[in-house]
DRENBA-349493 format. One line per field, with one value per residue (C-alpha): residue in three letters; x, y negated, z negated. Coordinates in nm, 4 decimals. Example, Ala and Ser with C-alpha at 12.3 -4.5 7.8 and 13.67 -1.06 7.14 Angstrom:
% DRENBA-349493
residuo (ALA|SER)
c1 (1.2300|1.3670)
c2 (0.4500|0.1060)
c3 (-0.7800|-0.7140)
This chain:
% DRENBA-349493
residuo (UNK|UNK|UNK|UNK|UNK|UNK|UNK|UNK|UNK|UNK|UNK|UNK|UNK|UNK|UNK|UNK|UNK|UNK|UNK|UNK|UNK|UNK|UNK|UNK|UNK|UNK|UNK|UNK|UNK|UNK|UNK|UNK|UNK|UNK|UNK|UNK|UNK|UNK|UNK|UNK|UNK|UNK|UNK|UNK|UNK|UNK|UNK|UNK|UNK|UNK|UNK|UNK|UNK|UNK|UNK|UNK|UNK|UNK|UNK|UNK|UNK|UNK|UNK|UNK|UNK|UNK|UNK|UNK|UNK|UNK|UNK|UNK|UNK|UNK|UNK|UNK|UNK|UNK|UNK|UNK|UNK|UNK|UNK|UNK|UNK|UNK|UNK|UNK|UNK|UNK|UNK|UNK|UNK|UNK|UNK|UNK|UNK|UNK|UNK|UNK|UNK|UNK|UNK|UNK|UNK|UNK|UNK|UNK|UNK|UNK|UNK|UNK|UNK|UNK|UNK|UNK|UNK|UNK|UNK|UNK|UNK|UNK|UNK|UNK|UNK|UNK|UNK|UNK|UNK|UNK|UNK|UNK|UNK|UNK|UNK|UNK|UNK|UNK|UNK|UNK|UNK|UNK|UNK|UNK|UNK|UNK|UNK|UNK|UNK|UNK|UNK|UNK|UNK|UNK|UNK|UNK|UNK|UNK|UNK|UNK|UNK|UNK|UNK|UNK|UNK|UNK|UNK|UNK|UNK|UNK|UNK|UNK|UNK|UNK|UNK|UNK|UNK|UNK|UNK|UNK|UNK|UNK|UNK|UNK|UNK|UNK|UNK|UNK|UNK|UNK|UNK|UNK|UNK|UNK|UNK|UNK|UNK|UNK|UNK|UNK|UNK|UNK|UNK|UNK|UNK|UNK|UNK|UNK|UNK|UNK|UNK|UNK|UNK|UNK|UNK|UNK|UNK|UNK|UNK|UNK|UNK|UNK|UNK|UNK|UNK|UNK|UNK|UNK|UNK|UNK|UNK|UNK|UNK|UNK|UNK|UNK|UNK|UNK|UNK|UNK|UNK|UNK|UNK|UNK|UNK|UNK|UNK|UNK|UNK|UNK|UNK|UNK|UNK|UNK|UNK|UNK|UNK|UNK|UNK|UNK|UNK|UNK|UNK|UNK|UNK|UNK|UNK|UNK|UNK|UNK|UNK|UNK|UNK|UNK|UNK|UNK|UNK|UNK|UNK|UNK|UNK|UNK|UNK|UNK|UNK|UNK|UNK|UNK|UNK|UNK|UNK|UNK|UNK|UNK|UNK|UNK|UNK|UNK|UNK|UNK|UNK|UNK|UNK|UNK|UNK|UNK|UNK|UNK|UNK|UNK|UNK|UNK)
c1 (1.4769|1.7058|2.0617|2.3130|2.6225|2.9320|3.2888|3.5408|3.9253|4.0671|4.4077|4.6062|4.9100|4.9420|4.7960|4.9447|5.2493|5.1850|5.3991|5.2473|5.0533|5.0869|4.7922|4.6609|4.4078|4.3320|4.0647|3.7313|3.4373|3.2739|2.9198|3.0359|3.1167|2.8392|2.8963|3.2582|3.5673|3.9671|3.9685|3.7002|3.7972|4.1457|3.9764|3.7818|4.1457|4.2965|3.9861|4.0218|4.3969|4.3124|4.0314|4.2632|4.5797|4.3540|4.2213|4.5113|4.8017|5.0329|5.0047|4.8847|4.9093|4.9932|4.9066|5.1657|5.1359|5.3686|5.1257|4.8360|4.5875|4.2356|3.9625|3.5911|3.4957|3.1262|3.0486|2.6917|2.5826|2.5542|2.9316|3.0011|2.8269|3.0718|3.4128|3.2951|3.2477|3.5714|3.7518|3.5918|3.7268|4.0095|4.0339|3.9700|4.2591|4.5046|4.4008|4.4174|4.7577|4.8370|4.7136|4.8999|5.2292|5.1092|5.1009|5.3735|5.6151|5.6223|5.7058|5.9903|6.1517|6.2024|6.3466|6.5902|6.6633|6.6904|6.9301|7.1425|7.1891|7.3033|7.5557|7.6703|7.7073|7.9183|8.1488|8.2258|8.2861|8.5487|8.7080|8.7079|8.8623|9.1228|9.2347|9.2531|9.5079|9.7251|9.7510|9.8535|10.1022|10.2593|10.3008|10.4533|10.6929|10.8463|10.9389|11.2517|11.2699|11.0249|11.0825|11.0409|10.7369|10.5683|10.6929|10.5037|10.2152|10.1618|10.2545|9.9151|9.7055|9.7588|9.6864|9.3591|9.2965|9.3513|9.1706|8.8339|8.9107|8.8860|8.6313|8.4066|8.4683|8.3748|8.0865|8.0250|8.0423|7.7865|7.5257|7.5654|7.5286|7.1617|7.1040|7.1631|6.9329|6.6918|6.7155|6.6667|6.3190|6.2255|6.3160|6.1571|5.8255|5.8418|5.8422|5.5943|5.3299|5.4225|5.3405|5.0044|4.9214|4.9779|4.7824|4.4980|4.4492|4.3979|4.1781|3.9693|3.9463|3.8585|3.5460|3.4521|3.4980|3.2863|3.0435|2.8584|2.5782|2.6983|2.4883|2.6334|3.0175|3.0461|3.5172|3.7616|4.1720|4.3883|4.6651|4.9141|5.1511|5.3484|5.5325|5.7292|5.8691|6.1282|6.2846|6.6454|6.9182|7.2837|7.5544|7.3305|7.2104|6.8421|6.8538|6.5296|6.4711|6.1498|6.0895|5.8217|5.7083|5.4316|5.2573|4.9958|4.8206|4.4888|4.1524|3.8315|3.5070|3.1891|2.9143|2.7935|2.5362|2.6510|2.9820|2.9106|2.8784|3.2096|3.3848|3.2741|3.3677|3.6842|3.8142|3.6948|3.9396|4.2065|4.2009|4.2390|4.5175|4.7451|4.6428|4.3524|4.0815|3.7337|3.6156|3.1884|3.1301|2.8532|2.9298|3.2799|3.4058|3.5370|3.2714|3.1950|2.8914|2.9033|2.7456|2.4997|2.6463|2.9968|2.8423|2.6586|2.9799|3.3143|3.4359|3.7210|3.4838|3.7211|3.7124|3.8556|4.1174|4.1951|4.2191|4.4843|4.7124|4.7033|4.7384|4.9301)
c2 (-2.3581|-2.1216|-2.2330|-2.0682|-1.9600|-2.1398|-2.0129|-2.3318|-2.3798|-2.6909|-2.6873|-3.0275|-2.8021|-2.6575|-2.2903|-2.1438|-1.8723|-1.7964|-1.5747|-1.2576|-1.3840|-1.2118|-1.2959|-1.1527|-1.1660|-1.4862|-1.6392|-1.5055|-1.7777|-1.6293|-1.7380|-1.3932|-1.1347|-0.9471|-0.9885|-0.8620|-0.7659|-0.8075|-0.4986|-0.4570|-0.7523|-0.6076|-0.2914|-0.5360|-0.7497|-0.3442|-0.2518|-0.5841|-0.5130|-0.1561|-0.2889|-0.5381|-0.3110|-0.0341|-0.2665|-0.4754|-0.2197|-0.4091|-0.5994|-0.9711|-0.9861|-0.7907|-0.7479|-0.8919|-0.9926|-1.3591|-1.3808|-1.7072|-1.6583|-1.5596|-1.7520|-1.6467|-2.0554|-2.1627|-2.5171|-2.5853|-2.8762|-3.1665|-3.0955|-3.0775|-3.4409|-3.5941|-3.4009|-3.5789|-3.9126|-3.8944|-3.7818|-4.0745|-4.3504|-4.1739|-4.2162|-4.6153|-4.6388|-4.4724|-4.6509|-4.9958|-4.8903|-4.8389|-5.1548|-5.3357|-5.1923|-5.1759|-5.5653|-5.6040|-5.4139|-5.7369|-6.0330|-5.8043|-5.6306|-6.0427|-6.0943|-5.8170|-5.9052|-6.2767|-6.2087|-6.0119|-6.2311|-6.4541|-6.1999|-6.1889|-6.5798|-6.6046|-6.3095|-6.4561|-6.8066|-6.6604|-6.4593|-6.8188|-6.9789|-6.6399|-6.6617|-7.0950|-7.0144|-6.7275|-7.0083|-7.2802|-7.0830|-6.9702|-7.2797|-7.4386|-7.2053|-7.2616|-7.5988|-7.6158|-7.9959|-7.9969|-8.2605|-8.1235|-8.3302|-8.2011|-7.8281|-7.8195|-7.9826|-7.7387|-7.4102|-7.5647|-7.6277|-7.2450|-7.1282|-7.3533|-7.2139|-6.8340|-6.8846|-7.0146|-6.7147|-6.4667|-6.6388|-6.6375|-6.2297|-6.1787|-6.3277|-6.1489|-5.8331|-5.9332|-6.0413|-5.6986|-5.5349|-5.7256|-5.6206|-5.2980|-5.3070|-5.4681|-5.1862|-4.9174|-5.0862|-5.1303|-4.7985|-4.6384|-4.8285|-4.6249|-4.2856|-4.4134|-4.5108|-4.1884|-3.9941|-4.2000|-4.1445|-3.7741|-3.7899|-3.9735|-3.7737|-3.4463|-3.5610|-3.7363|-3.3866|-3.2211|-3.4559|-3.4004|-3.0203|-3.0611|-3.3294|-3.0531|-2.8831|-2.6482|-2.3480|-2.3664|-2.3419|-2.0010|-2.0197|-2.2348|-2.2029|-2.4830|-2.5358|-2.8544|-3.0025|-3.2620|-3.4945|-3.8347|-4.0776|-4.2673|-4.5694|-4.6314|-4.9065|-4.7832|-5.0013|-5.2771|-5.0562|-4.8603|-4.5234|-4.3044|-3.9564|-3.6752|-3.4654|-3.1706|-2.9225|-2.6522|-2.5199|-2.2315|-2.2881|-2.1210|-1.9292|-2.0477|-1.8370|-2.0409|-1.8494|-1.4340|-1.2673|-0.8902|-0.7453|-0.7000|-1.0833|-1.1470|-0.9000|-1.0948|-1.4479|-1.3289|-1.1406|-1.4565|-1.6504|-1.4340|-1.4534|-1.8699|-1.8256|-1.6692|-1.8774|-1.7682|-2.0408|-2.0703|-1.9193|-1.9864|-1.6397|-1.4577|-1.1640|-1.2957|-1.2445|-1.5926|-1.7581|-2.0846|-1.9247|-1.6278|-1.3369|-1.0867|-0.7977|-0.8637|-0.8346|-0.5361|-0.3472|-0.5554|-0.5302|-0.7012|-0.7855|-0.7787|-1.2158|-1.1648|-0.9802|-1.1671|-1.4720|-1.2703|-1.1752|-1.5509|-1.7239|-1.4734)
c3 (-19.7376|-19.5679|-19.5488|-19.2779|-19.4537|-19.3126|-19.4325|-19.4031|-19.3712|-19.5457|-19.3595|-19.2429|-19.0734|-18.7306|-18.7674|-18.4203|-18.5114|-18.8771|-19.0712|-19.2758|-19.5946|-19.9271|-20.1811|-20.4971|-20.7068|-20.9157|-21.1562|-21.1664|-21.3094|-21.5747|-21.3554|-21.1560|-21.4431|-21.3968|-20.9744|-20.9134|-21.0881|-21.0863|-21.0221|-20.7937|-20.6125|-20.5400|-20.3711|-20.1389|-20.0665|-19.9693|-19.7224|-19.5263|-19.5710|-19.4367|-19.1324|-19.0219|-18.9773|-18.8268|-18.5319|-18.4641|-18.4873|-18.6600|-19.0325|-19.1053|-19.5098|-19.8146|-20.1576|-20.4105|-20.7227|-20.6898|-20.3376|-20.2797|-20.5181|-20.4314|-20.6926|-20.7054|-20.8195|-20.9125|-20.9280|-20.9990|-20.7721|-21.0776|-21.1458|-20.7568|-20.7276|-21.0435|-20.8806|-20.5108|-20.7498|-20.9218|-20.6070|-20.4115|-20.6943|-20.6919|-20.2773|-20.3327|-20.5988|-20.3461|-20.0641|-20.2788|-20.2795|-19.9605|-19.8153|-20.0997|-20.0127|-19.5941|-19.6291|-19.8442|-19.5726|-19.3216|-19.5524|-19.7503|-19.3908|-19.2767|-19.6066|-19.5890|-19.2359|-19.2860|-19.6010|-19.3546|-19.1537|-19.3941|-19.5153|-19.1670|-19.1455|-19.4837|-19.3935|-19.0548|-19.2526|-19.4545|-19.1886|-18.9995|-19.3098|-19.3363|-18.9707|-19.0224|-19.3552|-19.2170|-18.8965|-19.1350|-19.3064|-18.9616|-18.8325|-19.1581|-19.2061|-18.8273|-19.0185|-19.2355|-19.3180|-19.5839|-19.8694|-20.2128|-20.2585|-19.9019|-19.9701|-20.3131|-20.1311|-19.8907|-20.1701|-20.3547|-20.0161|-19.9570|-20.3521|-20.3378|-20.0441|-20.1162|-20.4186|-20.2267|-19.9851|-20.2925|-20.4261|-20.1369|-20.0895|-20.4423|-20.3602|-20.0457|-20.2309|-20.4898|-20.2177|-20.0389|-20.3218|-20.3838|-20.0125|-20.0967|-20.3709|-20.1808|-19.8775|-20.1460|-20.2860|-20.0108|-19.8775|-20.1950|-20.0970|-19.7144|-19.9441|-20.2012|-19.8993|-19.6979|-20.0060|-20.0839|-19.7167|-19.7380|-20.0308|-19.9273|-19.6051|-19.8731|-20.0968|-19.8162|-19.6596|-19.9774|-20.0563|-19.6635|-19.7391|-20.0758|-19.9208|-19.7121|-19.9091|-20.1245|-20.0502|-19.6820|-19.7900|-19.9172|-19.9074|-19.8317|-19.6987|-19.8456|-19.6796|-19.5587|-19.3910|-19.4892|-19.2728|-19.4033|-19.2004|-19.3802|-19.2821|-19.4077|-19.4282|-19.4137|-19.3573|-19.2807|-18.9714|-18.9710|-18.9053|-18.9757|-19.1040|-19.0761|-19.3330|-19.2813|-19.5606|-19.4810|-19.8109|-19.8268|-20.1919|-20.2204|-20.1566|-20.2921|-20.2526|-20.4136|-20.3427|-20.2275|-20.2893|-20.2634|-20.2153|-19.9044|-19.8343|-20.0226|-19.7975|-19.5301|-19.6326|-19.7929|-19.4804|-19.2720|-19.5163|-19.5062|-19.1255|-19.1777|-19.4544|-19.1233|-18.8531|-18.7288|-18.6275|-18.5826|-18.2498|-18.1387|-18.0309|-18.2052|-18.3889|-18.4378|-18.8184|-18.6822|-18.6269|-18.8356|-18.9479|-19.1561|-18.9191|-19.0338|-18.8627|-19.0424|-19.3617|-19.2919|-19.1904|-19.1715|-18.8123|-18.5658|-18.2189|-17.9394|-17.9293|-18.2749|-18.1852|-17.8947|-18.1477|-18.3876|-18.0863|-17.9473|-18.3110|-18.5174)
């Protein structure tokens, strides 16, 4: 059966206005020793490097040696099958997870709210029973006929009194301090299921990316974006914060059959690793589908170009 070779882009970030790439060389299965080397390899990276800079007039990546690495991977199709496998248990754990803590969210945000209101309730009792005292004490000491017995009477009515006051606030404090506890959980619970969201949404895109027959993907982009929402209670008030974090990790080539071919798929990847996306048009190094004439002799069509000065 003849398979048409498709080069793919795992990437979960917004690809419009990327910054110059640097990349370098990485690990090399030991399936392709007798296919390409390092140093070979890093020849191929400089002509693309070269091709690109030539037809575009101004630079999209460099070579560096700290830059995102570029691995030549084999996975024979068993072990492919068991990494989708594990990866899909792996996708049910996390999303166990997530539901747990999605349902868990309702019953524990009336519970915090609830408790402050109680808080609320208690610290407007004692401020009742403050204002009531410092009253009770005004209007006594207007008096000056007080008996010895009466004047006692009313010095213990106001200790009993301030005691219960102090008493309550102690109190008070100890109950916000549980609501604060209970705000952090709960807050801790927002980043927990942001981060098992963020995960899940990876890994499902990696099985989707290693779900399509093998022989079809021939590289793959990682990249992703991040984004948290977090939910937080400060001074008994919500506020809420956004976190975003954009990291470039890797290129994966699985399969060529010449260096030609790897030329072809790498500089294809490259093109994804700064922004560049897929674009239908035949010929295209772009294109979804790896294009004969590219890997006969590695070439920028004028659609491509188009695509670097709108994306880059």
């Amino acid at each position: 059966m003849n398979y048409k070779l498709l080069c793919t882009f795992l990437f979960l970030l917004n690809i419009a206005n990327a910054a110059i790439q640097e990349v370098q060389v990485g690990s090399i299965d030991s399936y392709y020793a007798n296919s390409i080397t390092k140093k070979e390899l890093h020849i191929i990276i400089n002509e693309i490097e070269q091709q690109f800079e030539t037809q575009l007039g101004f630079d999209v990546f460099n070579y560096s040696y700290e830059g995102i690495p570029i691995h030549i991977v084999y996975i024979p199709p068993s072990k492919l099958e068991k990494n989708i496998q594990k990866k899909l248990k792996s996708l049910k754990k996390k999303k166990e997870k997530i539901n747990k803590l999605k349902n868990s969210f309702p019953s524990e945000k009336i519970q915090i709210e609830n408790f402050q209101k109680g808080l609320k309730k208690f610290a407007a009792h004692i401020n009742n029973m403050t204002i009531s005292l410092n009253d009770y004490i005004q209007n006594s000491n207007k008096r000056r006929d007080y008996s010895s017995h009466e004047y006692k009477k009313m010095l213990l009515f106001v200790k009993n009194k301030q005691m219960r006051i102090k008493r309550d606030i102690v109190n008070l404090r100890k109950e916000r301090r549980i609501l604060r506890r209970m705000s952090n959980d709960y807050n801790k619970k927002i980043y927990t299921f942001n981060s098992l969201v963020n995960s899940y949404n990876k890994l499902s895109n990696q099985i989707m990316k290693m779900s399509h027959n093998k022989e079809k993907i021939k590289g793959t982009t990682f990249g992703l974006k991040e984004i948290n929402h977090i939910k937080i209670f400060k001074n008994n008030t919500k506020t809420y914060t956004k976190t975003i974090k954009n990291t470039m990790t890797k290129i994966e080539i699985y399969s060529f059959k010449s260096k030609k071919e790897l030329k072809a798929i790498l500089a294809h990847e490259i093109a994804h690793l700064v922004g560049i996306p897929h674009i239908k048009v035949k010929n295209a190094l772009m294109h979804p589908i790896v294009q004969q004439n590219q890997i006969e002799n590695l070439f920028l069509t004028n659609k491509d170009i188009e695509a670097f000065k709108k994306y880059f």
